[in-house]
C-alpha positions in Angstrom: 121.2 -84.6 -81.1 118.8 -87.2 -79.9 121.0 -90.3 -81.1 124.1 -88.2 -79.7 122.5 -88.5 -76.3 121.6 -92.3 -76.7 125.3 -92.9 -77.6 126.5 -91.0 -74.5 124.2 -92.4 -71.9 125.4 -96.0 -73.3 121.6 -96.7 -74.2 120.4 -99.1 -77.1 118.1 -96.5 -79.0 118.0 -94.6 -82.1 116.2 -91.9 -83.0 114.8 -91.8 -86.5 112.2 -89.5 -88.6 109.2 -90.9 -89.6 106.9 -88.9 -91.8 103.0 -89.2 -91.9 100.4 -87.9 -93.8 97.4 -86.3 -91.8 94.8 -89.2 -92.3 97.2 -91.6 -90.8 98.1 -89.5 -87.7 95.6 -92.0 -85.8 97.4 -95.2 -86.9 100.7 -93.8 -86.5 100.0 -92.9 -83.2 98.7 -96.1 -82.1 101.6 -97.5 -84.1 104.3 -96.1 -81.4 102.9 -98.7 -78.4 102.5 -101.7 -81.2 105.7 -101.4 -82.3 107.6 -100.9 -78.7 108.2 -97.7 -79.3 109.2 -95.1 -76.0 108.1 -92.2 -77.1 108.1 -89.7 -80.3 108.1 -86.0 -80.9 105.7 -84.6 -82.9 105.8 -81.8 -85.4 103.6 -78.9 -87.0 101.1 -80.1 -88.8 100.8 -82.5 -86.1 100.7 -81.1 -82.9 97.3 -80.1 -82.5 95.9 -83.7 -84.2 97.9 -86.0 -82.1 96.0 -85.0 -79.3 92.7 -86.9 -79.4 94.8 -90.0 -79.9 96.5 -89.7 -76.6 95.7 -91.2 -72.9 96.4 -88.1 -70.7 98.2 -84.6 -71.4 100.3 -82.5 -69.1 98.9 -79.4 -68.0 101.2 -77.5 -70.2 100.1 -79.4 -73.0 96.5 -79.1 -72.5 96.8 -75.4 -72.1 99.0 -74.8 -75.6 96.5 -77.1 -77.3 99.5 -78.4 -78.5 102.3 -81.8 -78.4 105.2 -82.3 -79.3 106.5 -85.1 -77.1 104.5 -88.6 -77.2 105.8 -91.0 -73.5 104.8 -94.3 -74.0 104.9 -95.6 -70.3 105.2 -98.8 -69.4 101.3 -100.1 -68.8 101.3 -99.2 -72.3 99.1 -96.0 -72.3 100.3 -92.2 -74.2 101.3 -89.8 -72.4 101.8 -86.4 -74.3 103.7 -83.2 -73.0 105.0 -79.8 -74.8 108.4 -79.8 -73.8 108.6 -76.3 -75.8 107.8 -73.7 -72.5 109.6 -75.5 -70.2 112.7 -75.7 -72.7 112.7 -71.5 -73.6 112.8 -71.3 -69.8 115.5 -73.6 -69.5 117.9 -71.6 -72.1 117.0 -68.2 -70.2 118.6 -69.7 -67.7 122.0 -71.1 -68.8 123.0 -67.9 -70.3 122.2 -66.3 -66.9 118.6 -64.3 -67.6 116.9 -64.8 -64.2 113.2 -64.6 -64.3 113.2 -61.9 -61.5 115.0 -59.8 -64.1 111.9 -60.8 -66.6 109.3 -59.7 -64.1 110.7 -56.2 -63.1 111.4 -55.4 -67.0 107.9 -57.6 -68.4 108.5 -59.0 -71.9 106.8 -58.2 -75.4 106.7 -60.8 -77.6 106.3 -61.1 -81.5 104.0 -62.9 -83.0 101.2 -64.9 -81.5 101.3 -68.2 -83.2 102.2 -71.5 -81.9 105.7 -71.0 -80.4 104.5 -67.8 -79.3 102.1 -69.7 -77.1 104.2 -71.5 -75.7 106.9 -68.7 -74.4 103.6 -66.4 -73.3 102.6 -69.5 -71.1 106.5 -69.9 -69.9 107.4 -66.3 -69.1 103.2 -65.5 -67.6 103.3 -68.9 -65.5 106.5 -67.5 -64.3 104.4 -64.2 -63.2 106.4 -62.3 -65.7 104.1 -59.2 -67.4 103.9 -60.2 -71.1 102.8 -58.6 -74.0 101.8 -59.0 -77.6 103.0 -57.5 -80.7 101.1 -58.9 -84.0 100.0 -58.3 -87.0 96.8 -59.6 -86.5 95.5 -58.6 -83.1 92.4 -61.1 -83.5 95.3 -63.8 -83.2 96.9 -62.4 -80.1 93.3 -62.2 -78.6 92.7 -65.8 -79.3 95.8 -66.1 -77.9 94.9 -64.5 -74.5 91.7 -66.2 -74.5 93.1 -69.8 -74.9 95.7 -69.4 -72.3 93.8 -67.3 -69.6 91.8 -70.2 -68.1 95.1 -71.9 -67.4 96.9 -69.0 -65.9 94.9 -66.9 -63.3 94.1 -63.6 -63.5 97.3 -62.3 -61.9 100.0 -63.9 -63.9 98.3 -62.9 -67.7 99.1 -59.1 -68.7 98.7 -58.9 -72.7 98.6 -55.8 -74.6 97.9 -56.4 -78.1 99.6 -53.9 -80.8 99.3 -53.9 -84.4 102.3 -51.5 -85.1 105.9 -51.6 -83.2 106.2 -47.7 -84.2 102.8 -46.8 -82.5 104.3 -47.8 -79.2 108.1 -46.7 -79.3 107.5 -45.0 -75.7 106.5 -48.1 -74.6 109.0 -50.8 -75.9 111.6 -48.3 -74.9 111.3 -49.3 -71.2 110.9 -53.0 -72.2 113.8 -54.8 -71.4 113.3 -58.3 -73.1 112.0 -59.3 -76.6 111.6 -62.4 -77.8 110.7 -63.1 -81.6 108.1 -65.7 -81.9 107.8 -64.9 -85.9 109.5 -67.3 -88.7 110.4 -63.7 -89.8 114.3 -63.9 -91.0 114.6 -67.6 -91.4 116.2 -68.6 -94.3 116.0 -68.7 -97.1 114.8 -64.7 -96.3 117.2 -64.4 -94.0 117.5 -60.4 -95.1 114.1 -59.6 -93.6 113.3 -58.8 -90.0 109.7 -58.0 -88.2 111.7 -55.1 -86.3 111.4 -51.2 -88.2 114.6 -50.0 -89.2 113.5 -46.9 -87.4 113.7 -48.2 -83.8 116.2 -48.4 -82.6 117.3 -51.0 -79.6 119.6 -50.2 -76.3 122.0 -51.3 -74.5 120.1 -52.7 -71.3 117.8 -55.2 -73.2 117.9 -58.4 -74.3 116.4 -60.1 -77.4 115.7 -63.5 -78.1 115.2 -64.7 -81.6 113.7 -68.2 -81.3 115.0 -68.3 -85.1 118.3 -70.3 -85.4 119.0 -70.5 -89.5 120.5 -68.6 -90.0 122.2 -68.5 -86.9 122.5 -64.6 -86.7 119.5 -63.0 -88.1 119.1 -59.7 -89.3 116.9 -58.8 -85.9 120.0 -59.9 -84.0 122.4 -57.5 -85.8 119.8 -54.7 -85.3 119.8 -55.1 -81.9 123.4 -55.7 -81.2 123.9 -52.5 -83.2 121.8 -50.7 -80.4 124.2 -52.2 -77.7 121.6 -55.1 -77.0 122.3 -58.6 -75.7 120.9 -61.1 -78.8 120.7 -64.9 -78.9 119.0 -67.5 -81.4 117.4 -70.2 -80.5 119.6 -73.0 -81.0 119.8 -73.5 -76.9 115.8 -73.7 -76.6 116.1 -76.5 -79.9 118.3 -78.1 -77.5 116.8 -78.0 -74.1 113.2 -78.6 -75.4 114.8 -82.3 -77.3 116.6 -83.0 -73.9 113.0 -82.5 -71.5 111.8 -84.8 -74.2 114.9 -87.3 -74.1 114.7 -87.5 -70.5 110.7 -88.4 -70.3 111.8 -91.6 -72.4 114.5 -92.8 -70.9 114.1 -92.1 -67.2 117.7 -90.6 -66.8 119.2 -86.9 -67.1 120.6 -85.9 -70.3 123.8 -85.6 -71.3 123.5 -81.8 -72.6 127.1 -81.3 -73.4 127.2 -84.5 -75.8 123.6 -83.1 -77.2 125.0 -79.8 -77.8 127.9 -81.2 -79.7 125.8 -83.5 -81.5 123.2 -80.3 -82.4 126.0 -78.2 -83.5 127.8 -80.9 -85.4 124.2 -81.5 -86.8 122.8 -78.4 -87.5 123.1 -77.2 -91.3 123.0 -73.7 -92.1 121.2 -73.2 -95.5 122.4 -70.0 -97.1 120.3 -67.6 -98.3 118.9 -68.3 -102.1 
């Protein structure tokens, strides 16, 4: 996707993966300016340990406790962003969800790890009611917790629930879901966090941030109920082109990066 851009935009650049091991996250860091690098992103289990190696954070960043895009700018110093929020956003909007829509209907969201952070930050900075489904409802408090200082009283509406089935009367009138959970990723691509029991309907919309397998069983649940489903392959892509267009200083070419994603992208079958 990344190098796919690089080609279209006629820049010199490549894009290349570069594993670390956890006691060298400091060197590696401080590798990128040594080495001329522009930027990086940064994966789990790195997100969290990049941090104290960096020059200055975004506010996003610094309220997800969390980075996955490294700018080296030009005096030399590290910049680092999470590109993730901003890039969920970004997909609502290309396949025409409006976040007025999201605030009249308010959103429930499973899970309330790390990428569920970062969509509970998107869709609350956006004023849009949100709340929490997990198993552990210690995790969504933490959750709530971490993010509240950065958000304002006004725009942070969490109710935690340990059990989908508990609250049927009250998912029923929610109109968007997104699944934050690895839940249904290959190679289990024949489980989903979503009881057989309820059943969806035909004026909501869920959002499955897992894209391998590219239809889930959560998707096909819901589109069984008449529901509007996606993956999400479009928030892969938009969160790599907020990233691609930090380095370079110049918009991204989305359509080549989408044909470059796609052409990409393997599907691993189930085992």
């Amino acid at each position: 996707m990344q190098n796919a851009a690089f080609a279209a935009a006629g820049i010199e650049g490549v894009y290349v993966p570069l594993p670390v091991q956890p006691q060298r996250v400091g060197e590696a860091v401080a590798g990128l300016r040594a080495l001329g690098f522009r930027g990086a992103n940064v994966t789990v289990p790195h997100k969290q340990a990049v941090i104290p190696h960096l020059d200055e954070l975004s506010s996003t960043a610094a309220a997800l406790g969390a980075v996955n895009t490294i700018v080296v700018r030009e005096d030399g110093s590290l910049f680092g962003d999470n590109t993730d929020a901003r890039g969920f956003l970004a997909d609502l909007v290309e396949q025409g969800i409006t976040l007025g829509d999201m605030q009249k209907g308010g959103a429930l969201i499973l899970g309330a790890g790390g990428s569920a952070r970062a969509v509970a930050y998107a869709l609350a900075s956006a004023g849009v009611p949100v709340r929490i489904w997990a198993r552990r409802p210690e995790q969504a408090e933490q959750l709530a917790a971490d993010l509240h200082p950065h958000l304002g009283d006004e725009s942070l509406i969490l109710n935690f629930q340990s059990s989908i089935s508990n609250t049927q009367y009250q998912i029923a009138k929610i109109k968007f879901i997104i699944n934050c959970t690895p839940v249904g990723m290959s190679p289990h691509s024949d489980a989903s966090p979503w009881p057989d029991d309820l059943p969806f309907h035909a004026d909501q919309f869920l959002y499955d941030l897992v894209y391998n397998p590219p239809e889930t069983k959560l998707m096909r649940q819901a589109r069984a109920g008449g529901a509007v489903a996606s993956n999400g392959l479009g928030m892969l892509l938009h969160q790599g082109a907020l990233a691609w267009e930090q380095w370079t200083g110049v918009p991204a070419p989305l359509a080549a990066m989408r044909r470059g994603l796609e052409k990409g992208f393997i599907f691993i079958p189930p085992a």
